[in-house]
C-alpha positions as CSV (number, residue, x, y, z in Angstrom):
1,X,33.8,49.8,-16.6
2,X,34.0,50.5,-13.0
3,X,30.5,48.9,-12.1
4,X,31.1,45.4,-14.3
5,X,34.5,45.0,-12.0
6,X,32.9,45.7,-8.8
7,X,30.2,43.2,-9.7
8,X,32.7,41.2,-10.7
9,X,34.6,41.6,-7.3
10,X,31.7,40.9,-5.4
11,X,31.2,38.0,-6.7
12,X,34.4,36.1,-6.1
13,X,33.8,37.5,-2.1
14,X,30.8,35.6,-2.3
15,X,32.0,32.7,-3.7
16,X,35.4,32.9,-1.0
17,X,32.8,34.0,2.3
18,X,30.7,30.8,0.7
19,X,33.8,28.5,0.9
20,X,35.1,30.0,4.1
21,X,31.2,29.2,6.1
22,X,31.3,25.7,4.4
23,X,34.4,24.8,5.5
24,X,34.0,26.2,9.3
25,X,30.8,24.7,9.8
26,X,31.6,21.0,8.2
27,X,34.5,21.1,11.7
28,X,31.9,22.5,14.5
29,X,31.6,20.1,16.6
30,X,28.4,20.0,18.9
31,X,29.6,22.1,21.6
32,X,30.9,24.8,19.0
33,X,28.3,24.6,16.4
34,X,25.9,27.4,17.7
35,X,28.5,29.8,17.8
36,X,30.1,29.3,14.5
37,X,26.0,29.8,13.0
38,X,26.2,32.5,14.6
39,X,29.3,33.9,13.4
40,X,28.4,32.6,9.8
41,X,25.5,34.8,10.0
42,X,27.1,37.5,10.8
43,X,30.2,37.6,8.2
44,X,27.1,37.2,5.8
45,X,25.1,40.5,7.0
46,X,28.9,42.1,7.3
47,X,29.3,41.2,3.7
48,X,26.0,41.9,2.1
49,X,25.8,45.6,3.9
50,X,29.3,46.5,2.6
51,X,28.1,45.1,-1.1
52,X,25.1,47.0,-0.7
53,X,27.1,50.3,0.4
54,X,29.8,49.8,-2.5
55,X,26.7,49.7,-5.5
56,X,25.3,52.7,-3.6
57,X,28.4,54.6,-4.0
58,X,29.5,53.8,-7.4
59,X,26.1,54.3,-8.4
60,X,25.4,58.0,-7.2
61,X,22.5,56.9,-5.6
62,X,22.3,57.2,-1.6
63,X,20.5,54.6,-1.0
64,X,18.4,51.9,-2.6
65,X,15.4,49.3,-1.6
66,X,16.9,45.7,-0.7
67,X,14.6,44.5,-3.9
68,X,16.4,46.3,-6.2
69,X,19.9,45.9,-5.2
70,X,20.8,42.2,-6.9
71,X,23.7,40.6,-7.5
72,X,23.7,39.6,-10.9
73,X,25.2,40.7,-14.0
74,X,22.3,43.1,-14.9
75,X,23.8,47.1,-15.5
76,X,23.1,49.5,-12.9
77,X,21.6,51.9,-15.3
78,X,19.1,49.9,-16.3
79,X,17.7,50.0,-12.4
80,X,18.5,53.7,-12.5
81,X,16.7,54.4,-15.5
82,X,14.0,52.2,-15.2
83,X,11.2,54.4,-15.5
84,X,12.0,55.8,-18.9
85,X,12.8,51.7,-20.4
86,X,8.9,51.6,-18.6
87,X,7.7,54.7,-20.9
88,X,9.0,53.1,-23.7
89,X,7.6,50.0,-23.8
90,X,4.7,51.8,-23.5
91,X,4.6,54.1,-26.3
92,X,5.7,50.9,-28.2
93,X,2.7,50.1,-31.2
94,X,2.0,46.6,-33.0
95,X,0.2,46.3,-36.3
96,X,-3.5,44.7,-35.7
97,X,-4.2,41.8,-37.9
98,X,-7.9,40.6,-38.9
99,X,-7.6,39.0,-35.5
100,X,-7.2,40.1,-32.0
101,X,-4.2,39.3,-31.1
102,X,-2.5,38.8,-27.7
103,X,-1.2,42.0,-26.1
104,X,2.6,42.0,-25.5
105,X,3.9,41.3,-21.8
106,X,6.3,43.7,-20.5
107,X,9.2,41.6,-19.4
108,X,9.4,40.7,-15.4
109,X,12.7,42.1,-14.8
110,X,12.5,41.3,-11.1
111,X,12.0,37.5,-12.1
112,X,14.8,37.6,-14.2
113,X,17.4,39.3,-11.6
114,X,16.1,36.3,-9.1
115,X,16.6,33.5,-11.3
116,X,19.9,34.8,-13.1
117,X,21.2,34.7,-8.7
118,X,19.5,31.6,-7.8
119,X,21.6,30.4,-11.1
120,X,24.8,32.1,-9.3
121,X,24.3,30.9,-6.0
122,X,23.7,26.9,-6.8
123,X,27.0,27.5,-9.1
124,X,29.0,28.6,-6.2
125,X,27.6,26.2,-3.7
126,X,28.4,23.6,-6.3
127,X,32.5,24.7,-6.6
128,X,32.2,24.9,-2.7
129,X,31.2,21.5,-2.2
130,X,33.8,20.5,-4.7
131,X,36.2,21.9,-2.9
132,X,35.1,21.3,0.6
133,X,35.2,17.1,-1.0
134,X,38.9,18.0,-2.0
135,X,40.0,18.8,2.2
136,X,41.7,16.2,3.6
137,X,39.4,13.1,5.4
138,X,40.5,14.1,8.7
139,X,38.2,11.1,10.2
140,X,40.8,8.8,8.4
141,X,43.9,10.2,9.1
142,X,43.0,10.0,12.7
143,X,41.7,6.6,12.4
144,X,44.9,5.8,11.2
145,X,46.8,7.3,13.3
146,X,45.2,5.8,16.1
147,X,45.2,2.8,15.1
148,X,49.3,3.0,14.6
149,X,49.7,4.3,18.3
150,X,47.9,1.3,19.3
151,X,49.5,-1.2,17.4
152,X,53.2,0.6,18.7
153,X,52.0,0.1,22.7
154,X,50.7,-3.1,22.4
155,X,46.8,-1.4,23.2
156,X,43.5,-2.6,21.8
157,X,40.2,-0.4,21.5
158,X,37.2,-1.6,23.2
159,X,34.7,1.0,21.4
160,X,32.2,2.8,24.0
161,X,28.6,4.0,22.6
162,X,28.8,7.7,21.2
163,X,26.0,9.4,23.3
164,X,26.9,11.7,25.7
165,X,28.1,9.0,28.6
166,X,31.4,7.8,26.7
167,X,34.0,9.5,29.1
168,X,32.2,7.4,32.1
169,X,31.2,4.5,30.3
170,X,35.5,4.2,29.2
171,X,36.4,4.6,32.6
172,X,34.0,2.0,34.3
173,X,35.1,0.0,31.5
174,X,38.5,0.3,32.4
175,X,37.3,-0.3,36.1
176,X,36.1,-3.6,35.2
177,X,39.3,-4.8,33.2
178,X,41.5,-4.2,36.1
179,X,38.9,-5.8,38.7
180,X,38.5,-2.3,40.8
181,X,34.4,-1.5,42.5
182,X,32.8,1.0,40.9
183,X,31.9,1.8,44.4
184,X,35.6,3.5,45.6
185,X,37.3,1.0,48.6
186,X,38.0,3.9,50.5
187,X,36.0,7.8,50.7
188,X,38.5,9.7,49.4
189,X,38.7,12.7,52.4
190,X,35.4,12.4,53.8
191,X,33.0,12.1,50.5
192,X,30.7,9.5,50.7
193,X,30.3,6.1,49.0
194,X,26.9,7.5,46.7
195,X,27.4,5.0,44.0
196,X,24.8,2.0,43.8
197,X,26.3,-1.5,42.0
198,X,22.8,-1.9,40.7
199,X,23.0,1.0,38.6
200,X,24.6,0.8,35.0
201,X,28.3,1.6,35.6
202,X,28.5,4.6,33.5
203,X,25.9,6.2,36.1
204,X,27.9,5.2,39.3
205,X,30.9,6.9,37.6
206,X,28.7,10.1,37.0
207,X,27.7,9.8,40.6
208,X,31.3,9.2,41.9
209,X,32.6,12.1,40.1
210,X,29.5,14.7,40.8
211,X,30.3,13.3,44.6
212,X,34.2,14.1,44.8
213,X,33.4,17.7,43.2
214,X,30.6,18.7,45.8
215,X,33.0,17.8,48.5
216,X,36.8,19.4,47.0
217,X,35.0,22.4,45.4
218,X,37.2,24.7,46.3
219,X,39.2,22.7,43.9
220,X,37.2,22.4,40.8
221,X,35.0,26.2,41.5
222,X,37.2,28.4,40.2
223,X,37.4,26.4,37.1
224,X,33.4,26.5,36.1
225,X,31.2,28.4,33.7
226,X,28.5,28.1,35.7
227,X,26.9,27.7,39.7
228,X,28.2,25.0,40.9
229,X,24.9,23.1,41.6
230,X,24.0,23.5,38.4
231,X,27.0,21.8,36.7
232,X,26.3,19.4,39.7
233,X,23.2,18.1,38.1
234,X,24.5,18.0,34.4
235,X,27.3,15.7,35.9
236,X,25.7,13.4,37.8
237,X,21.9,13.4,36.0
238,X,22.1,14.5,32.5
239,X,24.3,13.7,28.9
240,X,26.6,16.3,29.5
241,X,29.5,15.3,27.5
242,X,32.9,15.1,30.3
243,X,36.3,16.7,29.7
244,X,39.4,16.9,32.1
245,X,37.8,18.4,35.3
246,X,35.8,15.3,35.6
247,X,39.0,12.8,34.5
248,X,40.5,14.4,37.3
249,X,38.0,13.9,40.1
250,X,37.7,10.1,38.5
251,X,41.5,10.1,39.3
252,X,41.3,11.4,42.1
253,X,38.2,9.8,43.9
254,X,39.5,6.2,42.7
255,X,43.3,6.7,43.2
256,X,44.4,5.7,39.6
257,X,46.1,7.3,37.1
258,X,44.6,8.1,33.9
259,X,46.4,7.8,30.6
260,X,44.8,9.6,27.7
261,X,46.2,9.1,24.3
262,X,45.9,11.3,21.3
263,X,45.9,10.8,17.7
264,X,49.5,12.5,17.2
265,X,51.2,10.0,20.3
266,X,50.5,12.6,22.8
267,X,49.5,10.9,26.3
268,X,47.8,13.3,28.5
269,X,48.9,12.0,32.0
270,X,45.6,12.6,35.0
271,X,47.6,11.7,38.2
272,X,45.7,11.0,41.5
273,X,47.7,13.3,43.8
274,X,48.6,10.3,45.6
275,X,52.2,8.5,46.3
276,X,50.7,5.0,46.1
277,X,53.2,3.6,44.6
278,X,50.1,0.3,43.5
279,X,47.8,2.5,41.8
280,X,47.2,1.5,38.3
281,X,46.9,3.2,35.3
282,X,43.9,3.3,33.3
283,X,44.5,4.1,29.3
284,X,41.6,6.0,27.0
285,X,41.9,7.2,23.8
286,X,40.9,10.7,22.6
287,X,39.3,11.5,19.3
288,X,38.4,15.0,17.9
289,X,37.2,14.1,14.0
290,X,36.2,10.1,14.2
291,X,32.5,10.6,16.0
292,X,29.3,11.8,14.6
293,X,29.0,13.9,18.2
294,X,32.4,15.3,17.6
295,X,34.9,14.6,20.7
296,X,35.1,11.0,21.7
297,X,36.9,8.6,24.3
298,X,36.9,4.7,23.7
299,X,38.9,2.2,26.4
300,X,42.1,0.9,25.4
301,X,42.8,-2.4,26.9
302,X,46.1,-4.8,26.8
303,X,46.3,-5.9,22.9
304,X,47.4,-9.8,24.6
């Protein structure tokens, strides 16, 4: 009947909104993870009020307490005409024997309704995992892949820590490789030599880089999220993962270019804005799927 397909449909929504949240929130990454919660939430309350408002209709009834709207296999009627299933178990009489015997326990149709959609639910998460194992290992294939590009352009990987500090710790290691100060030779247009040698390198990088953008930020402003004082301090004193504003004020405030290659052979070129025909070329490699954190950037040094 029409209630035992609308159960029936709601259940394969479940089971498809159930696969749909697994799958988005295995790729969050850190920086995106809140929001897709969020949004998983909310397809869930979006999906459970329209449910709720489909029983209502089908079954006359305008509107019902959350406790008694389940979904589970068990007839609409029998929530609708629960009082009179109640009267009848009461008017039912058993035969007393020579001995007392136990009084017969109504049945707890509440327990039953919750255990029959725990059942569901663990089935469901159980075919989502399953499918969710059957996706393709995207941490491979970009291992792979990488691995491929590095082998075609004669690049090794020297790996960098995961932990926050990886874009400035691949760049001071690539700093060190090619034999160039942390400490820039020359202030790029007025900004001042800030960086300390006796600091660990990935922190003169931040400091070189929070530098350069204080003193060109009327060319990195328009560009942030936020006051730029604020980003300041994330940049120079905190974790705060780096992207390509602060490859480009590396670029910039140590005249090199910076070479950034992807898993599928793209190289995303950072000039310096200079015509120094001597700069070199620093080389870092990009990964989206291969780190615990999420995106990633390891040096990539001559493979000789």
């Amino acid at each position: 009947n029409a209630m035992e397909e609308l159960e029936k449909k709601h259940r394969q929504e479940r089971k498809d909104l159930l696969a749909r949240v697994t799958q988005k929130k295995k790729s969050a990454t850190k920086k995106t993870r809140k929001g897709i919660n969020d949004e998983c939430a909310e397809l869930e309350r979006q999906l459970k009020e329209r449910q709720t408002l489909e029983l209502s209709e089908i079954s006359g009834v305008a509107s019902l307490p959350d406790k008694e709207i389940m979904y589970d296999d068990e007839p609409q009627q029998e929530i609708i005409h629960g009082n009179r299933l109640e009267q009848d178990m009461q008017n039912l009489t058993v035969p007393h024997s020579e001995s007392k015997d136990e009084p017969i326990k109504k049945p707890n149709r509440q327990k039953a309704r919750l255990a029959r959609r725990a059942a569901e639910q663990e089935s469901m998460a159980t075919e989502a995992a399953k499918e969710a194992e059957a996706l393709p290992d995207l941490r491979k294939q970009e291992s792979d892949a990488m691995r491929s590009q590095y082998s075609t352009r004669g690049l090794k990987e020297h790996e960098i820590r995961s932990d926050g500090h990886c874009l400035y710790a691949a760049v001071a290691d690539q700093l060190s490789i090619l034999r160039l100060p942390l400490i820039p030779r020359k202030s790029p247009s007025g900004m001042p030599l800030t960086a300390e040698s006796s600091v660990v390198p990935y922190k003169s990088t931040r400091i070189v880089a929070a530098s350069y953008i204080r003193y060109h930020s009327g060319d990195f402003e328009p560009f942030l999220e936020e006051p730029l004082e604020d980003y300041l301090l994330k940049v120079q004193y905190t974790g705060e993962w780096g992207g390509h504003l602060e490859l480009l004020a590396l670029a910039r405030a140590y005249n090199v270019d910076i070479n950034v290659l992807q898993s599928n052979g793209q190289v995303e070129k950072i000039e310096s804005g200079t015509d120094d025909a001597t700069k070199p070329t620093l080389w870092l490699a990009y990964y989206h799927h291969s780190f615990g954190l999420g995106e990633h950037y390891n040096s990539l040094r001559p493979a000789r």
